[in-house]
N, C-alpha and C positions, 0 to 999 in steps of 0.2 A: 409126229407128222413128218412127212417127207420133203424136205428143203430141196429147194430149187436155184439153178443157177440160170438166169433168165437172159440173153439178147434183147436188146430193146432198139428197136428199126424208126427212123426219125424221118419221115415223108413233108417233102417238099412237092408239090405238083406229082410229077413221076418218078421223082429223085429220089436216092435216099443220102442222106448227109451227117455227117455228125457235128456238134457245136460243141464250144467253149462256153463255158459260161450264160448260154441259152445266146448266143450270139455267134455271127459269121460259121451259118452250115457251111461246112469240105462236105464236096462232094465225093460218096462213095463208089457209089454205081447201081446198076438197075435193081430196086428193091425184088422183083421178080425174079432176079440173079442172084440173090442172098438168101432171099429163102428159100430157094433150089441146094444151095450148100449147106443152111444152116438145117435144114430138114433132112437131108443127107447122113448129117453130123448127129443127128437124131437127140439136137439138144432138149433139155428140160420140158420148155413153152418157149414161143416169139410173144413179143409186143409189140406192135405196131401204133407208132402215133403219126397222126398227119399233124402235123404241128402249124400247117400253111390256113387251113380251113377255120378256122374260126378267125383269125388276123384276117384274112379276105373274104370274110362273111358268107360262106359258100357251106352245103352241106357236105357228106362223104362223096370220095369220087367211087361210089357205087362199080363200076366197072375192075377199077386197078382191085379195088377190097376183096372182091369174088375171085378174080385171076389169082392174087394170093392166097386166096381161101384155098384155090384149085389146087394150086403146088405143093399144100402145106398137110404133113400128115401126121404132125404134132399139135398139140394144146397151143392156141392161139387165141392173141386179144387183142380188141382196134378200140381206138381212141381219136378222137378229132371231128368235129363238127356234127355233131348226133343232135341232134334237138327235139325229135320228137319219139314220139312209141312205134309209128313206123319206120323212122329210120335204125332202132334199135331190134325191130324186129323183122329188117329185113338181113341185117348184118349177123342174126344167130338163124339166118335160114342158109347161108353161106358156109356154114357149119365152124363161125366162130364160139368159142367155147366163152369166152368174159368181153363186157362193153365196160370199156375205160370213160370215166367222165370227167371233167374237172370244170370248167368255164358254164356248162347246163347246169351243172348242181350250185353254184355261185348264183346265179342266176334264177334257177327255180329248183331249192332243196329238196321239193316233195317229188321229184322226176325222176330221183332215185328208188325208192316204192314203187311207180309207176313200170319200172324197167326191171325189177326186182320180180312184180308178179309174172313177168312174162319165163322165167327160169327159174327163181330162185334169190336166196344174197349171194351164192356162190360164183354167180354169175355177172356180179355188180361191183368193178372196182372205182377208187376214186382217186383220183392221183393228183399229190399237193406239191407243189414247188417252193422250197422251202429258204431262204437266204438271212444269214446274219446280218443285224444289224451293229453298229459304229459300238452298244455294249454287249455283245454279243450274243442276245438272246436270239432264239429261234421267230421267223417271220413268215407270213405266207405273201408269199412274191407271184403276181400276174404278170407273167410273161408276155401278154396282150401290149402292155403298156410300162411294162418294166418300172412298175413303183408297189412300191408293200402294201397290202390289203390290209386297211382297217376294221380286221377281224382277227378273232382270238384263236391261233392254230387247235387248242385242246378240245377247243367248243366245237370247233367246226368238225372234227376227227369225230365225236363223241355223237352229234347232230345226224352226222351220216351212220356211222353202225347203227343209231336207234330208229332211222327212216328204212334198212333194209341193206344197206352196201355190206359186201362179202370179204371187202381186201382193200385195203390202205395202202397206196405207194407214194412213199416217200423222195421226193427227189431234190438233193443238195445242189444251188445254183450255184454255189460259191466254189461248187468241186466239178462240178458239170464237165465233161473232155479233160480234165486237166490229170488225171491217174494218179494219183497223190493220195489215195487213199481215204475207203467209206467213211462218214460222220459217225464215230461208233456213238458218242455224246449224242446225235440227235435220235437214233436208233434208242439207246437208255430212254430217251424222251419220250418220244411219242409210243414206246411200247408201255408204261406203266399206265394208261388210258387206253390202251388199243386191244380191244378183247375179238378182234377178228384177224386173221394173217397179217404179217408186217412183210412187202417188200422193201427194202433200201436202193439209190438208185443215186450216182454222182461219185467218179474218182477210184472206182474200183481200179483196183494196179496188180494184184497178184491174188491166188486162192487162201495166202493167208488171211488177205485183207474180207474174202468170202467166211472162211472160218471165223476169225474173228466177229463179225457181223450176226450171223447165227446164235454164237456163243454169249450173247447179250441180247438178244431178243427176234431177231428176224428169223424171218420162215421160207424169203427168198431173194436174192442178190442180183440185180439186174445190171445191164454195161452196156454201152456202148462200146468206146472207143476200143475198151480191154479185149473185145471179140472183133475188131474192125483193123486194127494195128499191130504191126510187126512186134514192134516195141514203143517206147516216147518218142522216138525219132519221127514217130508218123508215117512209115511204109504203111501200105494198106496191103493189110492181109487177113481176109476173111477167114477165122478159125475157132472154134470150142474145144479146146484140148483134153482129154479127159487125163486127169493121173489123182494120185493117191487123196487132193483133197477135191474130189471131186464129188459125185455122187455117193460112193461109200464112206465118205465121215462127214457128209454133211447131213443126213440122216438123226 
C-alpha cells in the first residue's frame, strides 16, 4: 500500500491556525493560501479540520469548504461540524475525496454506515484524539470539553470499522504542536486492532520520525506544525520538502 505524508489544515472561522496541545491556535494565515502552496507542492492528500464548528455548534461553513475544494487538485478530506447525510453529501459534491468525523459518531455510531453508503468505507474516516493519562495508558480525549471519554479506545476503534469507517486517525494530545516526535507506542497500539489504514498525527519532527511510524504500523503521517514551521523556533514557513525519505521509501 502507498504511505502517505499528509498536511493536516486546523480552521478557525476563516483562519487557519495551529495549537499545542489542542490549545492556544497561532495563527497561520488564509487557509485558501495554503492550499494554494500545499497543492503546488503536489503533496500526498490535505486534511482539513474546522475544529471551531462543533465547539460553536454551527454546521460546515459550506462556502470557505467549496472555495478549498476549488483550489485543490489533490486528495482531500473535511472534518468538523457534518451532522447529517446532507451535509456529507454535499461536501463529496465538492469533490472532496474522504468526510472526517469524530464528535457525530460519539454521538450517533450508526452515522457512519449512513455516510459510508453514500461512497464507500474508503471514504469514511474517524479521527480519535488520543491523551495519556497520570499511568500512562492510552485515553480518548474530547477536545469539546477537554476531559477523557468514558469509553474504551479499542471498542470504539473496532465499533467503527465494523459500522463501515475506511481510516482511523489517530491524534496524540500530549504531542499535539510540540515536534518531539510521533507516539510510535500508541501507533504499536492501536494498530494490532486496526484492520483498516492507520494515520498517526501529534509531534512529527523530522522524516525519520515519518519512517519510523510506517515501520511499526502506519499507512500514513500527518503534521501540522512540521509543514507550517521553519524549525521549533516557530518561523512560519509553509513547505513539503520532498528528499530521500519521502515518497520513495515510504512505499
Amino acid at each position: 500500500m502507498y504511505k502517505r505524508l499528509v498536511p493536516v489544515l486546523l480552521i478557525e472561522g476563516e483562519r487557519t491556525v495551529k495549537t499545542i496541545n489542542f490549545k492556544d491556535g497561532r495563527y497561520l494565515g488564509s487557509p485558501l493560501n495554503i492550499v494554494r502552496i500545499f497543492n503546488a507542492k503536489e503533496v500526498d492528500e490535505i486534511i482539513v479540520l474546522d475544529i471551531s464548528a462543533t465547539k460553536k455548534h454551527r454546521g460546515p461553513n459550506f462556502e470557505l469548504i467549496k472555495a478549498l475544494a476549488d483550489e485543490c487538485s489533490i486528495p482531500c478530506a473535511y472534518g468538523g461540524g457534518i451532522r447529517t447525510l446532507e451535509d456529507a453529501s454535499k461536501i463529496f459534491s465538492f469533490g472532496y475525496d474522504k468526510i472526517v468525523m469524530q464528535s457525530s459518531f460519539f454521538d450517533n455510531p450508526e452515522f457512519i454506515s449512513k455516510v459510508a453508503s453514500l461512497r464507500g468505507a474508503q471514504a469514511v474516516s474517524l479521527s480519535l484524539d488520543v491523551i495519556r493519562d497520570q499511568s500512562g495508558d492510552f485515553k480518548l480525549f474530547n477536545y469539546i470539553n477537554r476531559e477523557i471519554r468514558d469509553l474504551d479506545l479499542i471498542t470504539e476503534v473496532t465499533t467503527a470499522i465494523n459500522l463501515g469507517c475506511g481510516e482511523i486517525i489517530v491524534n496524540s494530545v500530549d504531542r499535539d504542536g510540540c515536534m518531539n516526535g510521533l507516539d510510535i507506542e500508541l501507533v504499536k497500539y492501536i494498530k494490532k486492532f486496526c484492520k483498516v489504514p492507520l494515520t498517526i498525527l501529534g509531534g512529527l519532527a523530522s522524516f525519520e520520525d515519518a519512517k519510523l511510524a510506517i515501520e511499526h504500523g502506519a499507512d500514513a503521517v500527518g503534521g501540522g506544525s512540521f509543514f507550517s514551521y521553519k524549525s521549533k523556533t516557530k518561523g512560519i514557513l509553509i513547505s513539503y520538502p520532498k528528499t530521500p525519505l519521502t515518497n520513495a521509501q515510504l512505499k
